[in-house]
MDTraj code that builds the backbone (N, CA, C; nanometers):
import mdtraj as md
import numpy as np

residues = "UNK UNK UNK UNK UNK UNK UNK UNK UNK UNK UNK UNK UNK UNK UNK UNK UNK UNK UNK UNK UNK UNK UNK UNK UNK UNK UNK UNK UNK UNK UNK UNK UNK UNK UNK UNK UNK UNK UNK UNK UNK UNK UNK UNK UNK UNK UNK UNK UNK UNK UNK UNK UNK UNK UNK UNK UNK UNK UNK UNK UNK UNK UNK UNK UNK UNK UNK UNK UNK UNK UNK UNK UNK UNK UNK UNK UNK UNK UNK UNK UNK UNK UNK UNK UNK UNK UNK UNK UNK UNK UNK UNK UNK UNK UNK UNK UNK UNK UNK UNK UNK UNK UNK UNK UNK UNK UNK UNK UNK UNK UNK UNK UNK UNK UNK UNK UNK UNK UNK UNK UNK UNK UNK UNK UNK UNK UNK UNK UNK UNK UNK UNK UNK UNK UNK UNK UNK UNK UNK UNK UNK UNK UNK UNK UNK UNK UNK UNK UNK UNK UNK UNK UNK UNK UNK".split()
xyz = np.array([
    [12.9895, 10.8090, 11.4050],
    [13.1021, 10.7255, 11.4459],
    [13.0501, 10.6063, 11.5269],
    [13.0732, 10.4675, 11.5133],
    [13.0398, 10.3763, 11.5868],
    [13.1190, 10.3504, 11.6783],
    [13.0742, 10.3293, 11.8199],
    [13.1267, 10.3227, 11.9560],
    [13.2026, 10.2052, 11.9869],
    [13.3116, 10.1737, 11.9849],
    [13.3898, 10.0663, 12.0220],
    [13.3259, 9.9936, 12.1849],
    [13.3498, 9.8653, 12.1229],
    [13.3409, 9.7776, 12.2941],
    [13.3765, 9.8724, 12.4027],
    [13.5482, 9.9062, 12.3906],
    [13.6097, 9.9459, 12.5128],
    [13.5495, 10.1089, 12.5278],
    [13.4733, 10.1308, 12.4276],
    [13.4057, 10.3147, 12.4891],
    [13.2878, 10.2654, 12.5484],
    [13.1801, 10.1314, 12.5595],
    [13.0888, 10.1582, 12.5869],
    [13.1344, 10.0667, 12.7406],
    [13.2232, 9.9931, 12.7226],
    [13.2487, 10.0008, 12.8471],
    [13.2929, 10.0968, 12.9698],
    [13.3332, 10.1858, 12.9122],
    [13.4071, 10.3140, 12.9782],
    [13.2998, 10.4145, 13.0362],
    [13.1824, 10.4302, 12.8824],
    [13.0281, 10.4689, 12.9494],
    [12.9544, 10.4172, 13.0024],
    [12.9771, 10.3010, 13.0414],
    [12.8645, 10.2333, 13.1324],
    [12.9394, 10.2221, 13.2477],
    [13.1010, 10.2086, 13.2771],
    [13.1482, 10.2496, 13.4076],
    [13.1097, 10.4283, 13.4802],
    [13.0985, 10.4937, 13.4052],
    [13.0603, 10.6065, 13.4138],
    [12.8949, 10.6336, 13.4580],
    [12.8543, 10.5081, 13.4182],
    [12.7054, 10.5218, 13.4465],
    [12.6798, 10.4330, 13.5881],
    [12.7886, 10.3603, 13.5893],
    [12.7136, 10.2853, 13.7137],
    [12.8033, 10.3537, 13.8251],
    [12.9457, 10.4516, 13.8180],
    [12.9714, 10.5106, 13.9648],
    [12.8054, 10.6275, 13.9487],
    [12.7474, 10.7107, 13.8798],
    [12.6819, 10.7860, 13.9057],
    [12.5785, 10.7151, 14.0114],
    [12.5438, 10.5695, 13.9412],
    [12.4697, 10.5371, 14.0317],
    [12.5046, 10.4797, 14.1556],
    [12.5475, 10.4839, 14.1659],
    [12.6220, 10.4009, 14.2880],
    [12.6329, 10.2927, 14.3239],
    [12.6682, 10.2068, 14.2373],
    [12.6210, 10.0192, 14.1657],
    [12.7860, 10.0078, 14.1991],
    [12.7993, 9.9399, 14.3321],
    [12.9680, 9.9022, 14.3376],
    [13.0181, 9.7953, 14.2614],
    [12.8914, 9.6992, 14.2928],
    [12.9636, 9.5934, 14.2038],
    [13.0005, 9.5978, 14.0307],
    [12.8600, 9.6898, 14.0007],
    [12.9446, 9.6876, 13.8470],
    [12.9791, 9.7757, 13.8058],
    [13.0394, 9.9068, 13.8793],
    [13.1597, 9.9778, 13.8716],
    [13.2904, 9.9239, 13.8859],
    [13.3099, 9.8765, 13.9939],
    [13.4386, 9.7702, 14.0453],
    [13.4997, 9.6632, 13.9380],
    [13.3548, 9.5948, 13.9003],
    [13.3906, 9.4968, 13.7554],
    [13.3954, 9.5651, 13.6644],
    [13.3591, 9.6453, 13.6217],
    [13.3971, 9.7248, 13.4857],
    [13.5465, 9.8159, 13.4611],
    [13.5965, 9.8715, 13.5785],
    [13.7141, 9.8869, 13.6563],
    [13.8267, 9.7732, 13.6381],
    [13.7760, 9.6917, 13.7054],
    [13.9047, 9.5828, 13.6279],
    [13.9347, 9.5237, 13.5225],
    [13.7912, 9.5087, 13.4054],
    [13.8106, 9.4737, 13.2999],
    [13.9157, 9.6048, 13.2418],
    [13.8151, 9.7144, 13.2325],
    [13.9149, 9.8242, 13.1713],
    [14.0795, 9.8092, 13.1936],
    [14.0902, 9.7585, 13.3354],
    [14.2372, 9.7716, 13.3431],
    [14.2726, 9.6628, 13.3083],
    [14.2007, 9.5461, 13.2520],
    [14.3072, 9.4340, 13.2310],
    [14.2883, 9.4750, 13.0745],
    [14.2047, 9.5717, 12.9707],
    [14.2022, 9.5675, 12.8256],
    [14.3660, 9.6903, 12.8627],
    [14.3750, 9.7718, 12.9240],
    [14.4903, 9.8336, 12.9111],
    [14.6119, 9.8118, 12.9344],
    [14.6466, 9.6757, 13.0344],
    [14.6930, 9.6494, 13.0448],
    [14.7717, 9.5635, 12.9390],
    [14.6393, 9.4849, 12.8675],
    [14.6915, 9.3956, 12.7126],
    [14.7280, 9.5217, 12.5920],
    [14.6823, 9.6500, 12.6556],
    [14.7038, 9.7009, 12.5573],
    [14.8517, 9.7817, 12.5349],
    [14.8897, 9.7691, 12.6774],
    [15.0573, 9.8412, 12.6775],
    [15.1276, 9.7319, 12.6896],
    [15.0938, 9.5716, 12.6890],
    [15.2287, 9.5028, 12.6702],
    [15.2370, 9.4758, 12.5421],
    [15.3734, 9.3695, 12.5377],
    [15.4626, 9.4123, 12.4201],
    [15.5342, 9.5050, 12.4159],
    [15.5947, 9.5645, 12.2898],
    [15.7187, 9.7018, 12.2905],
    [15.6407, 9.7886, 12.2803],
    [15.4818, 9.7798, 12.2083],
    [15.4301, 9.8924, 12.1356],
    [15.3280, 9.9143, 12.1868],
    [15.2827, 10.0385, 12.2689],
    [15.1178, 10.0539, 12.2877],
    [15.0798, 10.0578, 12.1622],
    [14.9141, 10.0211, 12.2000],
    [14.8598, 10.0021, 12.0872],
    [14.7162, 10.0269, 12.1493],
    [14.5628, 10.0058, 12.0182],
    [14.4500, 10.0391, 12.0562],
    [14.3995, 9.9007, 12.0471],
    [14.3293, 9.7968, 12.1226],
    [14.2925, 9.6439, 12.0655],
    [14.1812, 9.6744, 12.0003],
    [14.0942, 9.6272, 11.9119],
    [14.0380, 9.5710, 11.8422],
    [13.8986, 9.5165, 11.9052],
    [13.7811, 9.5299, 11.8830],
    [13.6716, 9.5255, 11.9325],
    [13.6916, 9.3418, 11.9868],
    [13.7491, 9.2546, 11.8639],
    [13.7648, 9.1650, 11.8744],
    [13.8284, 9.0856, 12.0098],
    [13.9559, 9.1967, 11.9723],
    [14.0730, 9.1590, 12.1312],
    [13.9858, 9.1943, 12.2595],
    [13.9407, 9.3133, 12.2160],
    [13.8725, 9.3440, 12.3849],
    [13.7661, 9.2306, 12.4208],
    [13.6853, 9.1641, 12.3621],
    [13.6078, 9.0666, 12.3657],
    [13.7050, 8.9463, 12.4093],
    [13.8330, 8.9126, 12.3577],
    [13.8876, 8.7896, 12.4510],
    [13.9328, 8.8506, 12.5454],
    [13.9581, 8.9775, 12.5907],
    [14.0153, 8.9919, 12.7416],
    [13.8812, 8.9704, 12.8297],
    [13.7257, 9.0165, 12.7509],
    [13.6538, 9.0326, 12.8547],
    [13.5732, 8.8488, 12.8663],
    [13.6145, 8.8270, 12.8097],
    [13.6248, 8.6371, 12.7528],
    [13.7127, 8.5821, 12.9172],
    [13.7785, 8.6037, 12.8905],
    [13.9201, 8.5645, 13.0287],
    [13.8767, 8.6291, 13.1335],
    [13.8644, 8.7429, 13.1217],
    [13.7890, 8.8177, 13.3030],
    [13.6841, 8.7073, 13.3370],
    [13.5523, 8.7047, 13.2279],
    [13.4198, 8.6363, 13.2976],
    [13.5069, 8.4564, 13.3171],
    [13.5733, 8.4383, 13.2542],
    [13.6175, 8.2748, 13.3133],
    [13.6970, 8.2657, 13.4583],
    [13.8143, 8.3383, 13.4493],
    [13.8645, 8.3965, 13.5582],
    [13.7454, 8.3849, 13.6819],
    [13.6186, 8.4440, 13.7035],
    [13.5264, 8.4659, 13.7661],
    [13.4899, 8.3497, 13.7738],
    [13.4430, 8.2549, 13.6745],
    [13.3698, 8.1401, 13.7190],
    [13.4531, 8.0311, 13.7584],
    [13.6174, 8.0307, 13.7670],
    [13.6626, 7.9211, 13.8486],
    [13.6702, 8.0082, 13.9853],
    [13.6953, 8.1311, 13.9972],
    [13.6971, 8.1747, 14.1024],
    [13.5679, 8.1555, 14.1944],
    [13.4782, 8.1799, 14.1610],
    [13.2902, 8.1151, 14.2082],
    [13.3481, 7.9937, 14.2370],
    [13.3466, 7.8823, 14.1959],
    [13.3907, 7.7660, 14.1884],
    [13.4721, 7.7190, 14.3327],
    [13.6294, 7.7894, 14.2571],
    [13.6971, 7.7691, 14.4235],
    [13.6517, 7.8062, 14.5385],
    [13.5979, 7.9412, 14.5880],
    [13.5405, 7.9840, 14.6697],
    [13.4276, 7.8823, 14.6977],
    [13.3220, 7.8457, 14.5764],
    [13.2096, 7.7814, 14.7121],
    [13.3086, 7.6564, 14.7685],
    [13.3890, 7.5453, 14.6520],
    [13.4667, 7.4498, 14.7165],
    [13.5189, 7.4497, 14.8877],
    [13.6095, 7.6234, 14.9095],
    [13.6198, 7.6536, 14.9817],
    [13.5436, 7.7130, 15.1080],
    [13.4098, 7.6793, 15.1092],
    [13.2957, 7.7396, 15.1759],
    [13.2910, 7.8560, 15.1928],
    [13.3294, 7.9483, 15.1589],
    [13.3079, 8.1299, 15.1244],
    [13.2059, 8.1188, 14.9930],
    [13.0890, 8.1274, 15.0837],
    [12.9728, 8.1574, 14.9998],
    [12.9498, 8.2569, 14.9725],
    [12.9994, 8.3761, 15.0811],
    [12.9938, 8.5293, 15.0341],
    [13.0694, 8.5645, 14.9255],
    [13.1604, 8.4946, 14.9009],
    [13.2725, 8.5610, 14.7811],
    [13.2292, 8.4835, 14.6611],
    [13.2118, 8.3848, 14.6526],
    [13.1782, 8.2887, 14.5355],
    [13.0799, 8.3468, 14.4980],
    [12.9550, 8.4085, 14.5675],
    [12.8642, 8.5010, 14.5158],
    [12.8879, 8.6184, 14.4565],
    [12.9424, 8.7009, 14.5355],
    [13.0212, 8.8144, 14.4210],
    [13.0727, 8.7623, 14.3277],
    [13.1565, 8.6740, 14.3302],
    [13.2582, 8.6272, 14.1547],
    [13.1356, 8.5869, 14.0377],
    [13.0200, 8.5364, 14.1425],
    [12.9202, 8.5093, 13.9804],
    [12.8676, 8.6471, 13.9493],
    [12.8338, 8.7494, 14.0460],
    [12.7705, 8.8464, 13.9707],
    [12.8113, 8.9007, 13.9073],
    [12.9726, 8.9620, 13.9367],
    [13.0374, 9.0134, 13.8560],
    [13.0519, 8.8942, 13.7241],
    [13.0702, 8.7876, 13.7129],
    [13.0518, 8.6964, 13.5921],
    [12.9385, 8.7439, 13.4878],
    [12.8394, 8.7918, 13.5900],
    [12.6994, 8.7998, 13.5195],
    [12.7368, 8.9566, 13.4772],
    [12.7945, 9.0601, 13.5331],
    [12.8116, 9.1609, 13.4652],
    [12.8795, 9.1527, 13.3329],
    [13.0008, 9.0927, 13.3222],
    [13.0508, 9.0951, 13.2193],
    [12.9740, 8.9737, 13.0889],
    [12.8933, 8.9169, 13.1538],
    [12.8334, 8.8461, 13.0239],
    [12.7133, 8.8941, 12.9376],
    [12.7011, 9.0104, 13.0263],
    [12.6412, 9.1100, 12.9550],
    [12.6863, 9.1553, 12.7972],
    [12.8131, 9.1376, 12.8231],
    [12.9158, 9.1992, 12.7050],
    [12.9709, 9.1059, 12.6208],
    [12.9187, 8.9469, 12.6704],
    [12.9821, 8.8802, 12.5919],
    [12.8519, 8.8420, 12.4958],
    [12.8917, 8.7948, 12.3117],
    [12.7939, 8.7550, 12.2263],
    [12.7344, 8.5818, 12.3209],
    [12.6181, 8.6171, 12.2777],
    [12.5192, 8.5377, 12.3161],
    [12.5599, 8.3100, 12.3459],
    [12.5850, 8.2608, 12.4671],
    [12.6285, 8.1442, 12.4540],
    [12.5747, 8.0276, 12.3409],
    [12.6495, 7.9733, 12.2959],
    [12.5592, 7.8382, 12.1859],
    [12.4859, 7.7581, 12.2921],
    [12.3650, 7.6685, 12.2511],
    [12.2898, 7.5988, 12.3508],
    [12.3623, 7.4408, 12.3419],
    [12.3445, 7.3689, 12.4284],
    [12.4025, 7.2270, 12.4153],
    [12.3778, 7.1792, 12.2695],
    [12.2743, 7.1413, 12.2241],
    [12.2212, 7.1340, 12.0876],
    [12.3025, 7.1949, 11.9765],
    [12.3006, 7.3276, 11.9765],
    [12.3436, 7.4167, 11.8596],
    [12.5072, 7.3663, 11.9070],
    [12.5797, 7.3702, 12.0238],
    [12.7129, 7.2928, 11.9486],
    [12.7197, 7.1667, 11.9367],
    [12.6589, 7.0730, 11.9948],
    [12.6513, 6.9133, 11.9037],
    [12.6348, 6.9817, 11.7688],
    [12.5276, 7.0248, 11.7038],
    [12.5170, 7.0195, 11.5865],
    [12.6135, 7.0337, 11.5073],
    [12.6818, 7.1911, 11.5423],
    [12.7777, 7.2618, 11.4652],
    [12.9252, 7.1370, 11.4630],
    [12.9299, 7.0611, 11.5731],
    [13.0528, 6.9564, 11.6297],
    [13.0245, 6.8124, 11.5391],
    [12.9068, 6.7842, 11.5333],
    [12.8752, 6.6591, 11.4619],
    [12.8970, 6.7199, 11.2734],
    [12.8646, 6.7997, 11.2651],
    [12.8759, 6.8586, 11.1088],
    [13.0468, 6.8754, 11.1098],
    [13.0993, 6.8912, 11.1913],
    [13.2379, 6.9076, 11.1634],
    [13.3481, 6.7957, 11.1827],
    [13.2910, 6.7210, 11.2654],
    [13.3307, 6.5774, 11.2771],
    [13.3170, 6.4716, 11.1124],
    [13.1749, 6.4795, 11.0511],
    [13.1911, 6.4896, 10.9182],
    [13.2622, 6.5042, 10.8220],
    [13.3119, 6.6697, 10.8744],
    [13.3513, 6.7038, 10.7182],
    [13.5237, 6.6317, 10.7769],
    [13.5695, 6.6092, 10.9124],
    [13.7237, 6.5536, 10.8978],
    [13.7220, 6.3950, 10.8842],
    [13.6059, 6.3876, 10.9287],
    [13.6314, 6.2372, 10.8456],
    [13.6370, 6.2043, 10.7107],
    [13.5512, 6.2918, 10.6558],
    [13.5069, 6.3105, 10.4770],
    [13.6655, 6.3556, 10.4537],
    [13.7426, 6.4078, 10.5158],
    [13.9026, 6.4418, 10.4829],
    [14.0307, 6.3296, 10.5574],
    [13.9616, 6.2167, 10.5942],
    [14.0208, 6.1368, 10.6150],
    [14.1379, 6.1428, 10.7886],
    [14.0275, 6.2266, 10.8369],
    [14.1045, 6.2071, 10.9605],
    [14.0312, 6.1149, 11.0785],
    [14.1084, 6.0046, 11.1143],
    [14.0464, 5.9004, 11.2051],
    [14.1139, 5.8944, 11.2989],
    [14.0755, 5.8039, 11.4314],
    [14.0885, 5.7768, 11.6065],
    [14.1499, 5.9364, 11.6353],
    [14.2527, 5.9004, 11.6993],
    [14.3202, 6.0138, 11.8289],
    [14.3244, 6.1632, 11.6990],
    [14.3860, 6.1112, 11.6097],
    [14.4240, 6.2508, 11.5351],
    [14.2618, 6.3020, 11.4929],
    [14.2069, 6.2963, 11.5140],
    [14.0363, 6.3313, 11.4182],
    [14.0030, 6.4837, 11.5415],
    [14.0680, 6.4460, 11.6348],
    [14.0412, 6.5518, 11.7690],
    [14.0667, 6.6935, 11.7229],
    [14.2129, 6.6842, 11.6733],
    [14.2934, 6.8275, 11.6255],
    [14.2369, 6.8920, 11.4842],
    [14.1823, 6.7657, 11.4456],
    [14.1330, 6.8186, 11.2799],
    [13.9562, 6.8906, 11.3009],
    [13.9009, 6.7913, 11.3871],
    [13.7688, 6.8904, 11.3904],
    [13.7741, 7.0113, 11.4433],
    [13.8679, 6.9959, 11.5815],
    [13.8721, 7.1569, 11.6939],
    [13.8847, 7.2727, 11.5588],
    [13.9929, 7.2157, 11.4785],
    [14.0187, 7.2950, 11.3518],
    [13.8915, 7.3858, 11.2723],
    [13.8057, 7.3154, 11.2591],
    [13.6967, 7.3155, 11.1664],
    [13.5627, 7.4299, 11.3079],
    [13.6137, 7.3361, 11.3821],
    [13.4996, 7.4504, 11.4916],
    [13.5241, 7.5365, 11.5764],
    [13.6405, 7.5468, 11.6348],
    [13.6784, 7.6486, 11.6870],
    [13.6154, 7.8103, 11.5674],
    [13.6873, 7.8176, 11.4463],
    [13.6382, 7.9457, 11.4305],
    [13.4672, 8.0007, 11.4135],
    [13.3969, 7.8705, 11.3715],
    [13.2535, 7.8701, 11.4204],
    [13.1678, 7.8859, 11.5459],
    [13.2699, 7.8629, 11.6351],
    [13.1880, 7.8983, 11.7426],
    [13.2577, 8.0070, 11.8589],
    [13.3668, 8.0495, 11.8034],
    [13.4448, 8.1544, 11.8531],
    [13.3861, 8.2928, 11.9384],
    [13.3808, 8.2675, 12.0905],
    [13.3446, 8.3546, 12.1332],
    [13.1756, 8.2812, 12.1960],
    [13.1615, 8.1994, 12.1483],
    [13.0085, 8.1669, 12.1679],
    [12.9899, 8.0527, 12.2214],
    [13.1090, 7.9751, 12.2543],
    [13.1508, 7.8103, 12.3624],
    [13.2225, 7.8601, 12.3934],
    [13.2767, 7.7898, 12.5304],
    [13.4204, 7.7863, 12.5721],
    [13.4793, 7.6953, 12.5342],
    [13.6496, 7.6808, 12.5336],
    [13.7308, 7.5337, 12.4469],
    [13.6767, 7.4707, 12.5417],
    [13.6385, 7.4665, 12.6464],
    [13.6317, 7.2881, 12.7203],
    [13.5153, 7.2513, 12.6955],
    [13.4383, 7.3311, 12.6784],
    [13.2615, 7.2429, 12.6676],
    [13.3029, 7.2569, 12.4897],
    [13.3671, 7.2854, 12.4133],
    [13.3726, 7.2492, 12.2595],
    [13.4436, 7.1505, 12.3063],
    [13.5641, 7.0948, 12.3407],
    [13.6591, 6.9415, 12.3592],
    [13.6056, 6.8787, 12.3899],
    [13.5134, 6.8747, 12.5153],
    [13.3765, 6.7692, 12.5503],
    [13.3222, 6.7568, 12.4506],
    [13.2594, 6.8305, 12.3686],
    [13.1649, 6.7483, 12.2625],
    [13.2379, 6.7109, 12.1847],
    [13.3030, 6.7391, 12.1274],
    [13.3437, 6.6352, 12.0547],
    [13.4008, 6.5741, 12.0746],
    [13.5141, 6.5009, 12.1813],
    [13.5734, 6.3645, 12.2151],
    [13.4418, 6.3009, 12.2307],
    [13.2898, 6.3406, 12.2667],
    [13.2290, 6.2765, 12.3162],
    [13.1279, 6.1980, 12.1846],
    [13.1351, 6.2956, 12.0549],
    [13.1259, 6.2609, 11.9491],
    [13.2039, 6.1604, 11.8576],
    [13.3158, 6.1683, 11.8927],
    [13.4620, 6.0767, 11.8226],
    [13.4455, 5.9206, 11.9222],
    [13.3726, 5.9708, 12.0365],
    [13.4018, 5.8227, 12.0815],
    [13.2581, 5.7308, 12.0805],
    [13.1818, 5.8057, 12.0305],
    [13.0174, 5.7509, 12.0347],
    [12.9684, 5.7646, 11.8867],
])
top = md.Topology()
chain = top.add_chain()
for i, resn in enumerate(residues, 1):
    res = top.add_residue(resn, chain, resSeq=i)
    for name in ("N", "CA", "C"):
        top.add_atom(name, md.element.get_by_symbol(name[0]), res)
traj = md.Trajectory(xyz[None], top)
């Protein structure tokens, strides 16, 4: 039987209270409860999808890095530090980031093909996101994909 995301998360929370690793018991703890939480709303419980559990644990690690963010803004260097590690726990779990390069590339090839389909100025924005979003799904975030390419459409 192959082990779903949300079981090996469940065994590796299990592995880190044995050890006594607070921080990534604690973060693994809240992811779990925010995949169960997506998983009893709506009318219908339900089981998510290796996929779904990957955008909840998508939203936890972002969640974390504006939270890092606000905190140092706010000079709580102690807390902004926890929010990255726990960031760094859960990116454990996330598929591997694209490098600056590998999304220009994938963004300039797709900028291409909507022009090759006749989409130009402001509208060319909605037609490439089109074309790259499912290429790089899980592996950019939308704002560093919207940066490159407005930055492509305008250069």
């Amino acid at each position: 039987m192959t082990t779903t995301l949300k079981s090996k998360l469940q065994d590796d929370l299990n592995a880190a209270i044995k050890e006594r690793n607070e921080l990534r018991s604690s973060t693994l703890r809240l992811t779990l409860s925010a995949i169960t939480n997506e998983e009893v709303a709506g009318k219908q419980k339900r089981e998510l999808s290796d996929d779904e559990v990957l955008k909840v644990i998508t939203r936890e690690a972002k969640k974390r890095r504006e939270a890092a963010e606000a905190f140092a803004k706010g000079g709580r260097a102690e807390s902004a530090e926890r929010e990255k590690a726990e960031g760094e726990v859960l990116a454990e779990y996330l598929p591997q980031q694209l490098s600056d390069d590998e999304l220009d590339a994938i963004v300039a090839q797709a900028v291409a093909e909507a022009r090759a389909a006749g989409a130009e100025g402001p509208r060319a924005m909605g037609a490439v996101m089109k074309i790259v979003n499912p290429k790089v799904a899980g592996q950019a975030e939308g704002g560093r994909v919207a940066a490159a390419v407005k930055k492509l459409l305008q250069g």
